[in-house]
DSSP file (Angstrom, degrees, kcal/mol; ACC not computed):
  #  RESIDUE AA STRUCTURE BP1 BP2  ACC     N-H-->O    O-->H-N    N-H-->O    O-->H-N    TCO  KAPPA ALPHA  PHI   PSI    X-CA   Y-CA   Z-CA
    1    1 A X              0   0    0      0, 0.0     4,-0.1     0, 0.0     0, 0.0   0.000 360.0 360.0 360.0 -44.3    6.3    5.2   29.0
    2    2 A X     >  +     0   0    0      2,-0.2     4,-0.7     1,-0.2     0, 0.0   0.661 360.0  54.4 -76.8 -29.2    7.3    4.3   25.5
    3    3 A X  T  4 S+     0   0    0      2,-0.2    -1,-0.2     1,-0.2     3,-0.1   0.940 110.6  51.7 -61.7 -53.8    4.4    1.6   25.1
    4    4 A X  T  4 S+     0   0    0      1,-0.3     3,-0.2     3,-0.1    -2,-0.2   0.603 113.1  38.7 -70.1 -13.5    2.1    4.5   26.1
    5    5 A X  T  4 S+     0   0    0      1,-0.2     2,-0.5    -4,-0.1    -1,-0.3   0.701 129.9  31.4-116.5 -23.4    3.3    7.1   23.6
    6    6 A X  S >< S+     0   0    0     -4,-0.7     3,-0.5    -3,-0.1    -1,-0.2  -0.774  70.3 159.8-129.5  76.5    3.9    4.2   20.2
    7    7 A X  T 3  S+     0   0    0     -2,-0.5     2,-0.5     1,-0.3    -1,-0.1   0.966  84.6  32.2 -66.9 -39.6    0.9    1.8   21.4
    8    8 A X  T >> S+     0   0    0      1,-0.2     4,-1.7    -5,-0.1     3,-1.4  -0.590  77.4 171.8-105.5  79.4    1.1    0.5   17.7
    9    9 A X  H <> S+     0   0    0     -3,-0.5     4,-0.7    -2,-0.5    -1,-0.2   0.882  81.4  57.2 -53.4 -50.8    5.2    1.0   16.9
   10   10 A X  H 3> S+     0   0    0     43,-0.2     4,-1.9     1,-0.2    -1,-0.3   0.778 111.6  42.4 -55.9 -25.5    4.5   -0.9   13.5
   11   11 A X  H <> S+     0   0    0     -3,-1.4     4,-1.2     2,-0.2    -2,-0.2   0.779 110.4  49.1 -74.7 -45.4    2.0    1.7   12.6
   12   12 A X  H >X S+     0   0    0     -4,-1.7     3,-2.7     2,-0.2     4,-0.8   0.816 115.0  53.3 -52.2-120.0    3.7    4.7   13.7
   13   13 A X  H >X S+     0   0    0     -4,-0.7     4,-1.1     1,-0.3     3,-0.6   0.215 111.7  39.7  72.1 -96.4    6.5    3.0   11.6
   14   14 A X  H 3X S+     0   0    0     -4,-1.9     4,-2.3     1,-0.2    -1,-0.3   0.836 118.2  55.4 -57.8 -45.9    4.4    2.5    8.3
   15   15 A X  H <X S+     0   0    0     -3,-2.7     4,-0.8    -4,-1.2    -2,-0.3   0.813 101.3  50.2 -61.5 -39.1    2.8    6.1    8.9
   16   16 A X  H <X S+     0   0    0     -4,-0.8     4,-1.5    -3,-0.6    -1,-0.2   0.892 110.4  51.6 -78.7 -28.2    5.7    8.1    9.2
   17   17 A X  H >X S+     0   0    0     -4,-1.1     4,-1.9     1,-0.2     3,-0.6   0.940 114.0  46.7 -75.5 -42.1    7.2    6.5    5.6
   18   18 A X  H 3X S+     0   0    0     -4,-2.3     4,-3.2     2,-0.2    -1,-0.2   0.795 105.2  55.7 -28.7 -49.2    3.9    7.3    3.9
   19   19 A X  H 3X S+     0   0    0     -4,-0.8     4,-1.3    -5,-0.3    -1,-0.2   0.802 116.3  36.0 -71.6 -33.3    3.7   10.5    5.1
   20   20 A X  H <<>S+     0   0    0     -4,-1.5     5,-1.5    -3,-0.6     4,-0.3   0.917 113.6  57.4 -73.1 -35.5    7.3   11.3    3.6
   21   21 A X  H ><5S+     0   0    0     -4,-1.9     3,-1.0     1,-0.3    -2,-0.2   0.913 115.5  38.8 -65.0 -69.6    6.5    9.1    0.7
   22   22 A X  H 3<5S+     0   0    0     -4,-3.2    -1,-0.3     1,-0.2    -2,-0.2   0.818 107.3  58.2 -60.2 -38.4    3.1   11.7    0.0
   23   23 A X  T 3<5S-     0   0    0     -4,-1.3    -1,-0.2    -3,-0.2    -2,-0.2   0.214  99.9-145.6-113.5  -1.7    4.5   14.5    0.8
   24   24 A X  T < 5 +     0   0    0     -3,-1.0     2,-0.3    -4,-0.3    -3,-0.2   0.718  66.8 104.0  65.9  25.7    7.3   13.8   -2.2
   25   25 A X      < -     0   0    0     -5,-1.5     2,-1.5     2,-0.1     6,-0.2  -0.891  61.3-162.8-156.6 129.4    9.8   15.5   -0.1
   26   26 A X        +     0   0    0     -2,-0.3     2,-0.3     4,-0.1    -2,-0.1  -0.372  51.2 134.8 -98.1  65.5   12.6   14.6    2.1
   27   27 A X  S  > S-     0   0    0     -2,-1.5     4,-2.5    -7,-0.1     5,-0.3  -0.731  71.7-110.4-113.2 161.7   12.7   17.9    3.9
   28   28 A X  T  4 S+     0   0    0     -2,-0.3     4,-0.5     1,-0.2    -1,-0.1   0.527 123.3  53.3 -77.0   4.1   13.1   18.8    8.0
   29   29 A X  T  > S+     0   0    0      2,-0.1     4,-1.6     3,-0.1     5,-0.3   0.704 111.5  47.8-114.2 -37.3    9.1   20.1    7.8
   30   30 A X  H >>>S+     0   0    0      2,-0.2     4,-4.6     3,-0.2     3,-0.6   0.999 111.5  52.2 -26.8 -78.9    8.2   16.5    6.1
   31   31 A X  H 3X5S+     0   0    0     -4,-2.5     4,-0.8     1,-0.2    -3,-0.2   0.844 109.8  43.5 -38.3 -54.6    9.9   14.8    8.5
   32   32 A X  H 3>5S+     0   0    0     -4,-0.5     4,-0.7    -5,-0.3    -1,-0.2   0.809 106.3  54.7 -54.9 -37.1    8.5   16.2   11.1
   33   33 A X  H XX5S+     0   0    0     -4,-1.6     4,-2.8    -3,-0.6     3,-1.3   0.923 108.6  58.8 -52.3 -55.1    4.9   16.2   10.1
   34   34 A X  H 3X5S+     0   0    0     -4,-4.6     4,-1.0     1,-0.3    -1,-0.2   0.780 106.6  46.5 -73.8 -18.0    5.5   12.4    9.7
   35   35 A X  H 3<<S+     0   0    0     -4,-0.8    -1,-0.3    -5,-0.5     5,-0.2   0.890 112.7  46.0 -91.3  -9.4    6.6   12.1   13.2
   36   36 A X  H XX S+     0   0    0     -3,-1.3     4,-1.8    -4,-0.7     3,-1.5   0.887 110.2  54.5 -88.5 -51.2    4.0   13.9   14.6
   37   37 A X  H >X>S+     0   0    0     -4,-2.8     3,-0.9     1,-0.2     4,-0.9   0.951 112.8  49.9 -50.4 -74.1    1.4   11.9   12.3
   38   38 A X  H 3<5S+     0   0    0     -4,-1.0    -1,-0.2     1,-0.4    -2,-0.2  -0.002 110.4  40.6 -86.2   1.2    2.9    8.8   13.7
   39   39 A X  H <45S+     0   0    0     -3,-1.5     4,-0.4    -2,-0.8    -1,-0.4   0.320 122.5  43.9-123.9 -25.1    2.8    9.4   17.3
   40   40 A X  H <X5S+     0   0    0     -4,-1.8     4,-0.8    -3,-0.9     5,-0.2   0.962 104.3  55.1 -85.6 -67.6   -1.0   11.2   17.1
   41   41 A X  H  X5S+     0   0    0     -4,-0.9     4,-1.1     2,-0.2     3,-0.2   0.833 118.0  35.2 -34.6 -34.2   -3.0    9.0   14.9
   42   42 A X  H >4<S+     0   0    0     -5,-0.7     2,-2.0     1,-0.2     3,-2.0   0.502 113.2  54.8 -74.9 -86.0   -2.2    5.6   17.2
   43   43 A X  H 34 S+     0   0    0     -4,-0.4    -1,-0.2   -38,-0.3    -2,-0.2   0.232 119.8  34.5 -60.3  -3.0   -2.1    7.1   20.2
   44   44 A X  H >< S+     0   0    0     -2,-2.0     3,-0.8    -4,-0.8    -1,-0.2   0.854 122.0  44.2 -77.5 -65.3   -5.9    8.5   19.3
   45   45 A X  T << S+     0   0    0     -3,-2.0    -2,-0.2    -4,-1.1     4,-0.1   0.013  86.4  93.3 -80.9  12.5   -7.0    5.8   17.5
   46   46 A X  T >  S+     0   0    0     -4,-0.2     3,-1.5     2,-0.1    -1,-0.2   0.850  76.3  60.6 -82.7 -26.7   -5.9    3.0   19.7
   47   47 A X  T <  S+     0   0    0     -3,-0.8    -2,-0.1     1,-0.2    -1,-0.1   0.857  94.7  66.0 -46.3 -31.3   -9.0    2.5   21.8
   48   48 A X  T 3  S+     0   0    0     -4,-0.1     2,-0.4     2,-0.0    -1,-0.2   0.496  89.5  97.4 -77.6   2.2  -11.0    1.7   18.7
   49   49 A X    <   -     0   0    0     -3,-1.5     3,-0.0     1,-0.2     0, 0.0  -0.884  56.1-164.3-108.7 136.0   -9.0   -1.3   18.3
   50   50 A X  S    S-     0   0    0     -2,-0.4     2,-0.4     2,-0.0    -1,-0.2   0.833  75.4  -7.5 -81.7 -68.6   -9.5   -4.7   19.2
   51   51 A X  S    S-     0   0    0      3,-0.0     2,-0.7     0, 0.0    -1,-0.0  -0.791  75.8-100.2-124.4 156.6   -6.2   -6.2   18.9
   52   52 A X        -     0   0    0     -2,-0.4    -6,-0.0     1,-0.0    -2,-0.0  -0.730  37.4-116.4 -85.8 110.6   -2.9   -5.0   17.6
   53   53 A X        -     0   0    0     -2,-0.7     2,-0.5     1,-0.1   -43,-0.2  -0.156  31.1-135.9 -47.7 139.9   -2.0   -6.1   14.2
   54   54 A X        +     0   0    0    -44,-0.0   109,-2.1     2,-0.0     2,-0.3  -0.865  32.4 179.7-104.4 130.8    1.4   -8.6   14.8
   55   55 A X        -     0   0    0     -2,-0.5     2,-0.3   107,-0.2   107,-0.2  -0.781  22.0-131.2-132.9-177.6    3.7   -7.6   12.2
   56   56 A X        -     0   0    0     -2,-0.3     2,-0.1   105,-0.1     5,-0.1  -0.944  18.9-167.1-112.6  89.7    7.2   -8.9   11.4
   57   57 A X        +     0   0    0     -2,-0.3     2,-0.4     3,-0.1     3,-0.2  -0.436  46.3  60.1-115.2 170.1    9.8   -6.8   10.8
   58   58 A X  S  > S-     0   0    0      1,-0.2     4,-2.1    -2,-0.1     5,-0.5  -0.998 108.4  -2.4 107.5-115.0   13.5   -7.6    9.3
   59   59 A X  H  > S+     0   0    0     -2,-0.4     4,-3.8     1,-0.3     5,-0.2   0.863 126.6  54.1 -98.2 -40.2   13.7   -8.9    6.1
   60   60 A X  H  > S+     0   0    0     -3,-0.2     4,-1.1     1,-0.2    -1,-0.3   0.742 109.4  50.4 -78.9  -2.7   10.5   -9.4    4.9
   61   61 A X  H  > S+     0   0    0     -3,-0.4     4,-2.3     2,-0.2     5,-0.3   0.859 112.9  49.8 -69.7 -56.6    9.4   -5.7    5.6
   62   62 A X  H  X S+     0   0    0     -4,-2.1     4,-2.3     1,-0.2     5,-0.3   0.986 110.5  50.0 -53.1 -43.0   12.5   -4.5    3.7
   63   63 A X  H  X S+     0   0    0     -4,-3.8     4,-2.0    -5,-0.5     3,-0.3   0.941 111.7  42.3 -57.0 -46.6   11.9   -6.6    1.0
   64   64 A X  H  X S+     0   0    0     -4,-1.1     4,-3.1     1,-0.3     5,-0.4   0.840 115.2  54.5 -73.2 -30.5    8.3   -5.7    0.3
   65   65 A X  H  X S+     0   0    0     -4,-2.3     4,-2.5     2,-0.2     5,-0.3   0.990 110.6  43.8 -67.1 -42.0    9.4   -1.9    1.0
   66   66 A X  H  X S+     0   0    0     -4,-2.3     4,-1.5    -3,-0.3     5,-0.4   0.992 113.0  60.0 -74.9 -59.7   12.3   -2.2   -1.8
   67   67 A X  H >X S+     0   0    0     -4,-2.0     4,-2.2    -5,-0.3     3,-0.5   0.857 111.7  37.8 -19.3 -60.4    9.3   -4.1   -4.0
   68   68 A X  H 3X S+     0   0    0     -4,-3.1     4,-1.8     1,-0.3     5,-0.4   0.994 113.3  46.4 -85.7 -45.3    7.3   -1.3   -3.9
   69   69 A X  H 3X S+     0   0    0     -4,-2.5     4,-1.1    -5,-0.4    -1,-0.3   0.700 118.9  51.0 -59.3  -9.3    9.5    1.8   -4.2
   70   70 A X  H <X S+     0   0    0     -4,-1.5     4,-1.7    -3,-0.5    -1,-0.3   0.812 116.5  40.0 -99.6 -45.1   11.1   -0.5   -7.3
   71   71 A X  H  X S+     0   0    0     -4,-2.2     4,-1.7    -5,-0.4    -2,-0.2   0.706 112.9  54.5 -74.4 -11.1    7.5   -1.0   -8.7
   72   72 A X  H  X S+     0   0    0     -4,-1.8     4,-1.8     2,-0.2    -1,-0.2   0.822 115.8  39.4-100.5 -39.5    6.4    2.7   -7.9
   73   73 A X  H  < S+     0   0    0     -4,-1.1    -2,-0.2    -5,-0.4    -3,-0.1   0.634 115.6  49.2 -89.6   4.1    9.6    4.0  -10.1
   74   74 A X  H >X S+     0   0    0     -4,-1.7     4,-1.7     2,-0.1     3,-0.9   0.839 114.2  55.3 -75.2 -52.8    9.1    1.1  -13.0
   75   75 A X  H 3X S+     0   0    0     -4,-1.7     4,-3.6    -5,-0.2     5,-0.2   0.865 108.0  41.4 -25.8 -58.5    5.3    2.5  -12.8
   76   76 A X  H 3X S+     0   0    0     -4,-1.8     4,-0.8     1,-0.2    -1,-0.2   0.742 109.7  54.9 -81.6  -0.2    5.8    6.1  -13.4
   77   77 A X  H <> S+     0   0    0     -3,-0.9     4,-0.7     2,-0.2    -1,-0.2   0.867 119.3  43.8 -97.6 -41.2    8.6    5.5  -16.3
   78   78 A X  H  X S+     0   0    0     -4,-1.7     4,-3.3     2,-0.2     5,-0.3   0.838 105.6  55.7 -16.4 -78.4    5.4    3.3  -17.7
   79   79 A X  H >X S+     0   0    0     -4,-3.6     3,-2.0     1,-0.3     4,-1.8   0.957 109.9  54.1 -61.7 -87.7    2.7    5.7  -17.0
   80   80 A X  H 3X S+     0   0    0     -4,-0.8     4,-0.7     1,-0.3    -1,-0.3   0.486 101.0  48.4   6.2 -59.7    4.7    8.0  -19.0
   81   81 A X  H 3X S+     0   0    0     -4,-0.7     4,-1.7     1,-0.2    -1,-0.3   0.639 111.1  60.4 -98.5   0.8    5.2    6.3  -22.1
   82   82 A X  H <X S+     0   0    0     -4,-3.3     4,-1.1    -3,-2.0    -2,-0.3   0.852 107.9  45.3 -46.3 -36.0    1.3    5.6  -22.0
   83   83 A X  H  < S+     0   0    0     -4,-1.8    -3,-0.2    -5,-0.3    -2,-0.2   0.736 120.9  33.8-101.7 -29.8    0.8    8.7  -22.0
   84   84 A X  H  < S+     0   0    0     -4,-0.7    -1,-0.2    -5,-0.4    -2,-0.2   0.884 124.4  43.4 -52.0 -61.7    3.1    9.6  -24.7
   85   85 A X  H  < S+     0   0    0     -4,-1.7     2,-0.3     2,-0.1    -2,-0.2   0.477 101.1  66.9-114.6 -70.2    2.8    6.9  -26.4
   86   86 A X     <  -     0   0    0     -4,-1.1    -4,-0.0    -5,-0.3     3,-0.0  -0.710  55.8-141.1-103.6 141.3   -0.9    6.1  -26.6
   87   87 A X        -     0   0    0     -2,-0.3     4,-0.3     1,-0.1    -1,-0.1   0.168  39.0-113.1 -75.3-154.5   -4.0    7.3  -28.0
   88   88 A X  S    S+     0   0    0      2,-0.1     3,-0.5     3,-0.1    -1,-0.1   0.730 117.1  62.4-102.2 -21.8   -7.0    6.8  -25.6
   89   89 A X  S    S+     0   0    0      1,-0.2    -3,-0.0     3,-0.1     0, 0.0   0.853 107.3  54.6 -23.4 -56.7   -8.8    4.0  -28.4
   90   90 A X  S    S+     0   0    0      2,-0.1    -1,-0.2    49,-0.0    -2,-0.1   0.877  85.3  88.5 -72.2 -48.7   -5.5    2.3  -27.4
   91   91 A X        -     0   0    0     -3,-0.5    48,-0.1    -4,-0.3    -3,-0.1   0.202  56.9-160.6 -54.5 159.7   -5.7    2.2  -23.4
   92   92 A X  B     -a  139   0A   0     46,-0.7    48,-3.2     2,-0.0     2,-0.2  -0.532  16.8-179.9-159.2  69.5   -7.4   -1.0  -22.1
   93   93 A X        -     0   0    0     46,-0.2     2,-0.3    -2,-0.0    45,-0.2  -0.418   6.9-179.0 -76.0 155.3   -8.1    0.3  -18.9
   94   94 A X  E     -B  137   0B   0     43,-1.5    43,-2.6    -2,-0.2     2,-0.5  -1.000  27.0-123.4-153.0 148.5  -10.0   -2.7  -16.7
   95   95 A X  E     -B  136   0B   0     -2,-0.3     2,-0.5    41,-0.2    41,-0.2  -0.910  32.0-152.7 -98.1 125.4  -11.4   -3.0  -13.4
   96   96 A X  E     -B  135   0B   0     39,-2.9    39,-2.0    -2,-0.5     2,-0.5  -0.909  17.7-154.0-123.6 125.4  -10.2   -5.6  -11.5
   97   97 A X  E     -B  134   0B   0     -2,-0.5     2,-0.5    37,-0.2    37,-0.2  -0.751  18.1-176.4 -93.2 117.6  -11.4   -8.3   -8.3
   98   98 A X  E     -B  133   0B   0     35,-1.5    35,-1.9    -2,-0.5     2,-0.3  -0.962  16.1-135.2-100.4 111.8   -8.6   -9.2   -7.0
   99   99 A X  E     -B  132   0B   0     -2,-0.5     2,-0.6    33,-0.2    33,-0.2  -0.720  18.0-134.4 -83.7 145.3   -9.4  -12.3   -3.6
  100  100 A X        -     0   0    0     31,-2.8    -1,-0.1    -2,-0.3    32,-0.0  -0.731  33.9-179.7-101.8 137.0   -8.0  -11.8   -1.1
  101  101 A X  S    S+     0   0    0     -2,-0.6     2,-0.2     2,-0.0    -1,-0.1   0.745  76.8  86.3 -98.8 -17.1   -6.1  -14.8    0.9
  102  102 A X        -     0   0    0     29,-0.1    -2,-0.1     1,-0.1    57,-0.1  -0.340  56.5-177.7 -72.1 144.8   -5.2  -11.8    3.6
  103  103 A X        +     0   0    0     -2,-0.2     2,-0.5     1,-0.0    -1,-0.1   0.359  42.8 100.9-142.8  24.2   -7.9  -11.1    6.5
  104  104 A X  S >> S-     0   0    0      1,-0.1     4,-3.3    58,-0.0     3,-0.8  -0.965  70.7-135.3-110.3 143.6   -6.7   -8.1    8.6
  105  105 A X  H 3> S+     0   0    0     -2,-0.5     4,-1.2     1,-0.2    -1,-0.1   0.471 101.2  46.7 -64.3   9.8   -7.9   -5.4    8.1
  106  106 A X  H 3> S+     0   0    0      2,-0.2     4,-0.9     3,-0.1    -1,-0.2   0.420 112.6  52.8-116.9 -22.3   -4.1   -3.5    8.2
  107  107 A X  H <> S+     0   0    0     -3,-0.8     4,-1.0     2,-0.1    -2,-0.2   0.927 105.7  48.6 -66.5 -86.7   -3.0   -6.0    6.3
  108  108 A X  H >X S+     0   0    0     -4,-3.3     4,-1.3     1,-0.2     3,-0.7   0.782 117.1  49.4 -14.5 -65.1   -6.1   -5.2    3.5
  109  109 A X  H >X>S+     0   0    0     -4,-1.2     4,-3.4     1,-0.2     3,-0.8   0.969 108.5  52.3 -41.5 -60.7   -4.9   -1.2    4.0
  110  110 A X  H 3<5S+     0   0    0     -4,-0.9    -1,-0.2     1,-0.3    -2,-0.2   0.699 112.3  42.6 -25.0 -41.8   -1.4   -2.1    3.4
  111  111 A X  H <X5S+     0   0    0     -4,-1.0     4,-0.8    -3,-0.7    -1,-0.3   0.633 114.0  48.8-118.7 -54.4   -2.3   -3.7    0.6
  112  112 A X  H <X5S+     0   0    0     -4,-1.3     4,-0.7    -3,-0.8    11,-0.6   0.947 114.7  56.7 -63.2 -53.8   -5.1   -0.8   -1.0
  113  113 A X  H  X5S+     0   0    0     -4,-3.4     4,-2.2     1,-0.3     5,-0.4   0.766  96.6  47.2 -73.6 -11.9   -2.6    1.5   -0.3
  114  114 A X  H  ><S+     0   0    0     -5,-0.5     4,-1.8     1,-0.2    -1,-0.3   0.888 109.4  64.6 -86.9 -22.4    0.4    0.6   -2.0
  115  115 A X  H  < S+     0   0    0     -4,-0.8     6,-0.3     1,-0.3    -1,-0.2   0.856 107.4  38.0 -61.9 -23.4   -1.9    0.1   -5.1
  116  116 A X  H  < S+     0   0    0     -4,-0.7    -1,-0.3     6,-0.2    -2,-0.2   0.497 106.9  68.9-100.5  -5.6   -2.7    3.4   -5.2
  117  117 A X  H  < S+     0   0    0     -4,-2.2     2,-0.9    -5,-0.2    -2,-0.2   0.849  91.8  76.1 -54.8 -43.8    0.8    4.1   -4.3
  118  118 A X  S >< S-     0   0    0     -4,-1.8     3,-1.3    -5,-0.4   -46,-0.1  -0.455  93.3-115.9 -79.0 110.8    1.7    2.7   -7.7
  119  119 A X  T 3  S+     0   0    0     -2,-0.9     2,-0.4     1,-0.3     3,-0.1  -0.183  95.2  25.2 -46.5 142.0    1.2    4.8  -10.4
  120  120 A X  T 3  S+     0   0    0      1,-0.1    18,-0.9    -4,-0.1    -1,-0.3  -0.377 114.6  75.0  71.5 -25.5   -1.7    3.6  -13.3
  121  121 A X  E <   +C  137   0B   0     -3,-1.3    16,-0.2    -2,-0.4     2,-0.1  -0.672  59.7 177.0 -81.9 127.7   -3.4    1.5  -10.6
  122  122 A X  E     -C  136   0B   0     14,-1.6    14,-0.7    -2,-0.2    -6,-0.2  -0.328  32.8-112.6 173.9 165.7   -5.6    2.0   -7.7
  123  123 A X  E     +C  135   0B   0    -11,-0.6    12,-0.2    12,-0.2     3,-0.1   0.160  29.5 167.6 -50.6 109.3   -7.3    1.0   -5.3
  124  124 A X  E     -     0   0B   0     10,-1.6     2,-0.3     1,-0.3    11,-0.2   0.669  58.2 -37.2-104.5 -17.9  -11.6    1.5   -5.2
  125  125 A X  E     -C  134   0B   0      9,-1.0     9,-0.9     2,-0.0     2,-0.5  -0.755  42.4-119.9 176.4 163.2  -13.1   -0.5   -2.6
  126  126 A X  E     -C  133   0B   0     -2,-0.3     7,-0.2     7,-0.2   -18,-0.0  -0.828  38.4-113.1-103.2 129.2  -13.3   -3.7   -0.5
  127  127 A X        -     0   0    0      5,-2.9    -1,-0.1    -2,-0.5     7,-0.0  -0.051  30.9-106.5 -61.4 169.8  -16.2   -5.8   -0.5
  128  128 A X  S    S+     0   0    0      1,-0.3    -1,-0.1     2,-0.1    -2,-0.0   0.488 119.9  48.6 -93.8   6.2  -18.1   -6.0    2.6
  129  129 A X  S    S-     0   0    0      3,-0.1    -1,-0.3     0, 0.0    -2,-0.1   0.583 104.1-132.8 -66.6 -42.4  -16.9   -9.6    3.5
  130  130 A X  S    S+     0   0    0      2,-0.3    -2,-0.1   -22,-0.0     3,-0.1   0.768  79.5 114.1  63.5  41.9  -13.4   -8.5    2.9
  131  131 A X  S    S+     0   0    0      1,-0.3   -31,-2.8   -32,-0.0     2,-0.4   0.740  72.1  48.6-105.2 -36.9  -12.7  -11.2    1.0
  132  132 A X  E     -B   99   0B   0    -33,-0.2    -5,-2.9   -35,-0.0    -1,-0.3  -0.917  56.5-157.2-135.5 139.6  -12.2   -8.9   -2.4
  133  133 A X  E     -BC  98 126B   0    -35,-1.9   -35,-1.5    -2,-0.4     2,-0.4  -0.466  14.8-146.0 -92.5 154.7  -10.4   -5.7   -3.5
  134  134 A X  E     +BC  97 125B   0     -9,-0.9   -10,-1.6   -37,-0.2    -9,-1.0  -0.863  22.2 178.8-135.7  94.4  -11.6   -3.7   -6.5
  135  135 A X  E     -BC  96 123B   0    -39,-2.0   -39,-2.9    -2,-0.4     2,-0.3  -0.896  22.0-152.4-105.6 151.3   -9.0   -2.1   -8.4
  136  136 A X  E     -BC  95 122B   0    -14,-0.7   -14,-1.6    -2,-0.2     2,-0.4  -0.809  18.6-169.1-102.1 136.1   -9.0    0.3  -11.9
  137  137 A X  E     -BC  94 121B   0    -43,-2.6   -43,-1.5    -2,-0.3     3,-0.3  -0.929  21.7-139.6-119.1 167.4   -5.8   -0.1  -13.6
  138  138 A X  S    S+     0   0    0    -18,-0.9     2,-0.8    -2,-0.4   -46,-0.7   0.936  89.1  21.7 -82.7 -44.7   -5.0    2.6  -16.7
  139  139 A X  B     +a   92   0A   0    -19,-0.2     2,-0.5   -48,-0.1    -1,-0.2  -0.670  69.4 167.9-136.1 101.1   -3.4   -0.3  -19.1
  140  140 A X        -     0   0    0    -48,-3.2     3,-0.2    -2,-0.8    -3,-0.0  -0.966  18.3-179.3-123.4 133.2   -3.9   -4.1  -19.0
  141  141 A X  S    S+     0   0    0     -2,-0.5     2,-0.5     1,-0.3    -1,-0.2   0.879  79.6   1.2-120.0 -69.7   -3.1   -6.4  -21.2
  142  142 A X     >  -     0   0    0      1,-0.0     4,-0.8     2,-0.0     3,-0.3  -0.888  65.5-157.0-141.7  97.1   -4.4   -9.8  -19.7
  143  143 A X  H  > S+     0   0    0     -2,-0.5     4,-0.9     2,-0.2     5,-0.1   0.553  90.9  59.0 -38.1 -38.8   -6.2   -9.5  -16.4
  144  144 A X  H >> S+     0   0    0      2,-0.2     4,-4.2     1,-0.1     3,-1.8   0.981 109.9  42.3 -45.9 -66.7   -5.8  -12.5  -15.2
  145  145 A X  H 3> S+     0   0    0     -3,-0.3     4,-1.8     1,-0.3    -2,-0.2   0.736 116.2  55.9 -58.7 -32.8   -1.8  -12.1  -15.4
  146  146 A X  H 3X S+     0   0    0     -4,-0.8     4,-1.4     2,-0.2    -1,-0.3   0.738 105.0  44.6 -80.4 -31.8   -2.5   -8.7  -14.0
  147  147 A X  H <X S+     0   0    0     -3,-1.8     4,-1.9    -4,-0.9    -2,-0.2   0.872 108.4  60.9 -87.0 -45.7   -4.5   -9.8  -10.7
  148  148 A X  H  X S+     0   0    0     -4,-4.2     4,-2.9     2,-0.2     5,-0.5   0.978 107.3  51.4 -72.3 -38.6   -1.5  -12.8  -10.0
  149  149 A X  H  X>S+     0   0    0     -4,-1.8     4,-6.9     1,-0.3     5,-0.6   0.969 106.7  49.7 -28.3 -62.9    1.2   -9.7   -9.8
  150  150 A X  I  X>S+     0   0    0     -4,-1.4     5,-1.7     1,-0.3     4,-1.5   0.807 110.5  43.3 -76.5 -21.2   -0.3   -8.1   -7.8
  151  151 A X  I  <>S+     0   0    0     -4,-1.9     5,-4.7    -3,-0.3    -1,-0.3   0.830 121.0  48.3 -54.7 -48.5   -0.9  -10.7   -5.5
  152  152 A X  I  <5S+     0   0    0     -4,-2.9     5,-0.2    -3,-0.3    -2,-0.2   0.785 111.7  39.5   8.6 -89.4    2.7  -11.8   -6.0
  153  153 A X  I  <5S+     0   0    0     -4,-6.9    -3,-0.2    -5,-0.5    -2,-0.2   0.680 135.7  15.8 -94.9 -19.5    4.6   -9.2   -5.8
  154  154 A X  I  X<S+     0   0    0     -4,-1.5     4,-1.2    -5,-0.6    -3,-0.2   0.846 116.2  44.1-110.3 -41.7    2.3   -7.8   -2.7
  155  155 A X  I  ><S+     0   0    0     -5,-1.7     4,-1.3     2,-0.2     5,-0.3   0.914 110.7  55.5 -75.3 -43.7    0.0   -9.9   -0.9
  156  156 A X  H >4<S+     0   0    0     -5,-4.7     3,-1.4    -6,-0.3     4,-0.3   0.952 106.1  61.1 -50.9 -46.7    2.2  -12.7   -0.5
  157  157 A X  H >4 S+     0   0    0      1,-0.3     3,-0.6    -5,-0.2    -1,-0.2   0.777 102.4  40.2 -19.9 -58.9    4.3  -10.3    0.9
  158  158 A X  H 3< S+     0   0    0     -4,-1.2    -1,-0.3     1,-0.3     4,-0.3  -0.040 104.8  68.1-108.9  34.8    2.4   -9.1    3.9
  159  159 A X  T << S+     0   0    0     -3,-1.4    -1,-0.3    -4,-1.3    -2,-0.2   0.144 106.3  43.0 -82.2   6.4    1.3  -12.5    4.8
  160  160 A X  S <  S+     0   0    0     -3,-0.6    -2,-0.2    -4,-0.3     3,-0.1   0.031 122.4  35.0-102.3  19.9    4.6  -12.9    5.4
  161  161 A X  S    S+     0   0    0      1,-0.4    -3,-0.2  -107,-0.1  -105,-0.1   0.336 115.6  58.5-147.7 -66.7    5.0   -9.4    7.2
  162  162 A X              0   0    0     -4,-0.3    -1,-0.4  -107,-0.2  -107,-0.2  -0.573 360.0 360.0 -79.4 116.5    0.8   -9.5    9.0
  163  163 A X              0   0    0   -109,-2.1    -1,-0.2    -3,-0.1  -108,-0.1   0.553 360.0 360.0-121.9 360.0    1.4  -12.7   10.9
């Protein structure tokens, strides 16, 4: 009964924190919307999928969650004194190919999304191998150094979370 109502639990899971996450409000009509999103969207969308993404949960899912919500309120404090701060002559905004050593495609989302989660950053497409992400960021300094963060501090992450 319970399989049949959370076919993807990790998805439901990741959907409902988003949803509060977007919706910038920890209120009982958030909440709810996010459970509702999280039980409809699988249960819709589970025929179209081939397999069920194997995720990992316990430490390395907390960690990467405490990664981003620490990188998304370093971001905006950032974004901020850019914006303050800087003329637009000064920004050295860059588009950046990021490869990718991840190859599910939930993984790949995960991964898009939390970029665009993150304030000055985000995410513009995936190539059509899905080997490479294309992201704009507002202020970079050395690209290189900019592409190994994020790789870092996220994708290494959910290869350790998508196993």
């Amino acid at each position: 009964m319970i399989r049949n109502l959370f076919p993807h639990p990790g998805l439901s899971g990741l959907l409902a924190v988003f949803w509060v996450l977007l919706a910038n409000s920890v209120s009982w009509g958030s909440i709810i919307m996010a459970g509702i999103v999280a039980v409809v969207v699988p249960l819709f969308t589970s025929p179209y999928w081939r397999e069920k993404p194997r995720l990992r949960f316990g430490w390395a899912m907390l960690e990467y969650l405490l990664v981003v919500l620490w990188d998304i309120v370093v971001a905006n404090f950032e974004v901020a004194w850019i914006i303050l701060t800087k003329r637009d002559r000064d920004l050295r905004s860059a588009w950046l190919v990021i490869p990718l050593d991840v190859n599910q495609p939930e993984a790949i989302t995960a991964l898009a999304g939390t970029i665009s989660l993150t304030p000055g950053t985000v995410s513009a497409d995936v190539s059509a191998c899905g080997r490479m992400l294309l992201v704009h960021a507002l202020d970079v300094g050395d690209r290189d150094e900019a592409v190994a963060r994020i790789k870092a501090r996220y994708e290494a992450r959910l290869t350790r979370i998508f196993r």
